[in-house]
C-alpha positions as CSV (number, residue, x, y, z in Angstrom):
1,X,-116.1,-12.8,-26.8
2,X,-116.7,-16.7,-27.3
3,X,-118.2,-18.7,-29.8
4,X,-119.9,-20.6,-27.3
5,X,-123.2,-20.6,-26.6
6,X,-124.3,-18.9,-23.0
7,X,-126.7,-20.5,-21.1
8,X,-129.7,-17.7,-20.0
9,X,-132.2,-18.4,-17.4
10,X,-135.6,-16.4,-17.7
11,X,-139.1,-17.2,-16.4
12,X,-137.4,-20.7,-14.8
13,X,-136.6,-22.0,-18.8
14,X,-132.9,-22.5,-19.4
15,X,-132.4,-20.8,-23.2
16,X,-128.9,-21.7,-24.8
17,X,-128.4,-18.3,-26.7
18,X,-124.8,-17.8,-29.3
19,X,-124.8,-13.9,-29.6
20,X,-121.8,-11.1,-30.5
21,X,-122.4,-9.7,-27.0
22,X,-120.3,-10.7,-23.8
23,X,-121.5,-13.8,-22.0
24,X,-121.7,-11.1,-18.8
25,X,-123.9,-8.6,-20.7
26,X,-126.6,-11.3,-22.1
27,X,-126.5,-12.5,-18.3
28,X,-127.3,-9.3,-17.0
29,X,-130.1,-8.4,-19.7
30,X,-131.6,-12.1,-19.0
31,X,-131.8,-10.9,-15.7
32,X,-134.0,-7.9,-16.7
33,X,-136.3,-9.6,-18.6
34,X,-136.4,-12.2,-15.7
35,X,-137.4,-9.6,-13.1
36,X,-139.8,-8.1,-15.0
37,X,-141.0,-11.9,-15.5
38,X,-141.3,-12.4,-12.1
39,X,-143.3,-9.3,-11.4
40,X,-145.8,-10.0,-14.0
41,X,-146.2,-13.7,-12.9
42,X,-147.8,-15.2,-9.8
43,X,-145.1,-16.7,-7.5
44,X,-145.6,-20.3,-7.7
45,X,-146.6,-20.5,-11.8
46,X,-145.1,-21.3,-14.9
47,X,-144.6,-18.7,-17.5
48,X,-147.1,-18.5,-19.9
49,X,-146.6,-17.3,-23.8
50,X,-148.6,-14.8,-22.7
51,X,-146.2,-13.6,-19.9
52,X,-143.6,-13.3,-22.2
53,X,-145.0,-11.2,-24.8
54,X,-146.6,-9.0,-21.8
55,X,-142.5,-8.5,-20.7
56,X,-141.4,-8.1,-23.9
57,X,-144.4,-5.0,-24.3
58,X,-143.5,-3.6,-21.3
59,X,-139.7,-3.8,-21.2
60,X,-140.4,-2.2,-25.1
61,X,-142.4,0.4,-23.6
62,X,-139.8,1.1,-20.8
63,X,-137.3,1.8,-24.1
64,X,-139.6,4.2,-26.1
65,X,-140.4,6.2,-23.0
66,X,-136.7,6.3,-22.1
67,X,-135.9,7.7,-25.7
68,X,-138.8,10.2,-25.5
69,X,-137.0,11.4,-22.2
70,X,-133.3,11.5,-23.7
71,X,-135.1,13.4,-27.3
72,X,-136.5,16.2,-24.9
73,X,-133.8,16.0,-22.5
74,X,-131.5,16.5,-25.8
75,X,-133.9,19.4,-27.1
76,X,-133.6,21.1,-23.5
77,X,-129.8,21.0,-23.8
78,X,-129.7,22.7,-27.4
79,X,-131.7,25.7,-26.8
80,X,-130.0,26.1,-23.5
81,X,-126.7,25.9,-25.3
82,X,-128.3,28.3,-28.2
83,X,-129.5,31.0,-25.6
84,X,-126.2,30.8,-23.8
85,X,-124.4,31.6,-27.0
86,X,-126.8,34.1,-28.3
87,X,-126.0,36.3,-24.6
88,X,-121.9,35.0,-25.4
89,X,-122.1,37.0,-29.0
90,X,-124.3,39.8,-27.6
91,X,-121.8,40.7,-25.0
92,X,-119.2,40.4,-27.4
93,X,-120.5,42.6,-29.7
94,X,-121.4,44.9,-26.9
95,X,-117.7,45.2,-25.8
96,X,-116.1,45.5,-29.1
97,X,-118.5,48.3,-29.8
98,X,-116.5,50.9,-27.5
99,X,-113.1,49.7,-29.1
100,X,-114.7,50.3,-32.6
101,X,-115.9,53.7,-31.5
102,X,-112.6,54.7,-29.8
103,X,-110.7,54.2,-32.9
104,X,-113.2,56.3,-34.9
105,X,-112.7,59.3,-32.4
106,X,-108.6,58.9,-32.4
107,X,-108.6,59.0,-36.1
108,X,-110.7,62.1,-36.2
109,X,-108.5,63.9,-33.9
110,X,-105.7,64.1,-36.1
111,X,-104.7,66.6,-37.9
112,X,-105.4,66.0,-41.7
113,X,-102.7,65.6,-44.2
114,X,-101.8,68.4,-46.6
C-alpha cells in the first residue's frame, strides 16, 4: 500500500482520494460507482449532485439487499445443518440401541455367582 494519493475518475470528475486500500481496489470500486453513474445519467450530460446521491442510494440499496440475501442464505444453511445432525444422532442412537440390548441379554445368560 502507498501513501500516495490515487487518482479516481467517476461521473467524468478526476477525485484525488489517500485511503488504506490498494490503489487497484479503489480503482475498481470507482469504476462501480462510475457505471452505475453512467446508467443513471443521460449520455452527453454532466453529473449532477443529484446523480450522485441517486448512485450512492442505489449502490446502498444494492448492499442491504445483498446482506438480506447472505442473512437468509445463512439461516437456510443452519437449519439444514441442524436437521442433518438431528437424523446423524438419531441413527446413532438407533444403532447403538441393539449393542446396548445385546449386552443386556449376554449378561443375563450367565449363570449367577454362588
Amino acid at each position: 500500500m502507498s501513501g500516495t494519493p490515487v487518482e479516481l475518475k467517476i461521473g467524468g470528475q478526476t477525485y484525488r482520494v489517500l485511503a488504506s486500500a490498494e490503489e487497484a481496489e479503489l480503482k475498481r470500486l470507482a469504476e462501480i460507482v462510475d457505471t452505475r453513474l453512467r446508467s443513471l445519467t443521460t449520455p452527453g450530460r454532466q453529473v449532477s449532485p443529484q446523480t450522485l446521491l441517486l448512485a450512492a442510494l442505489a449502490l446502498a440499496h444494492d448492499l442491504e439487499e445483498e446482506r438480506e440475501r447472505r442473512l437468509r442464505v445463512e439461516a437456510r444453511a443452519k437449519e439444514m445443518l441442524s436437521s442433518v445432525l438431528e437424523r446423524i444422532d438419531a441413527v446413532l442412537e438407533s444403532s447403538a440401541a441393539p449393542e446396548h440390548a445385546e449386552e443386556a441379554d449376554s449378561a443375563g445368560d450367565e449363570a449367577p455367582l454362588t
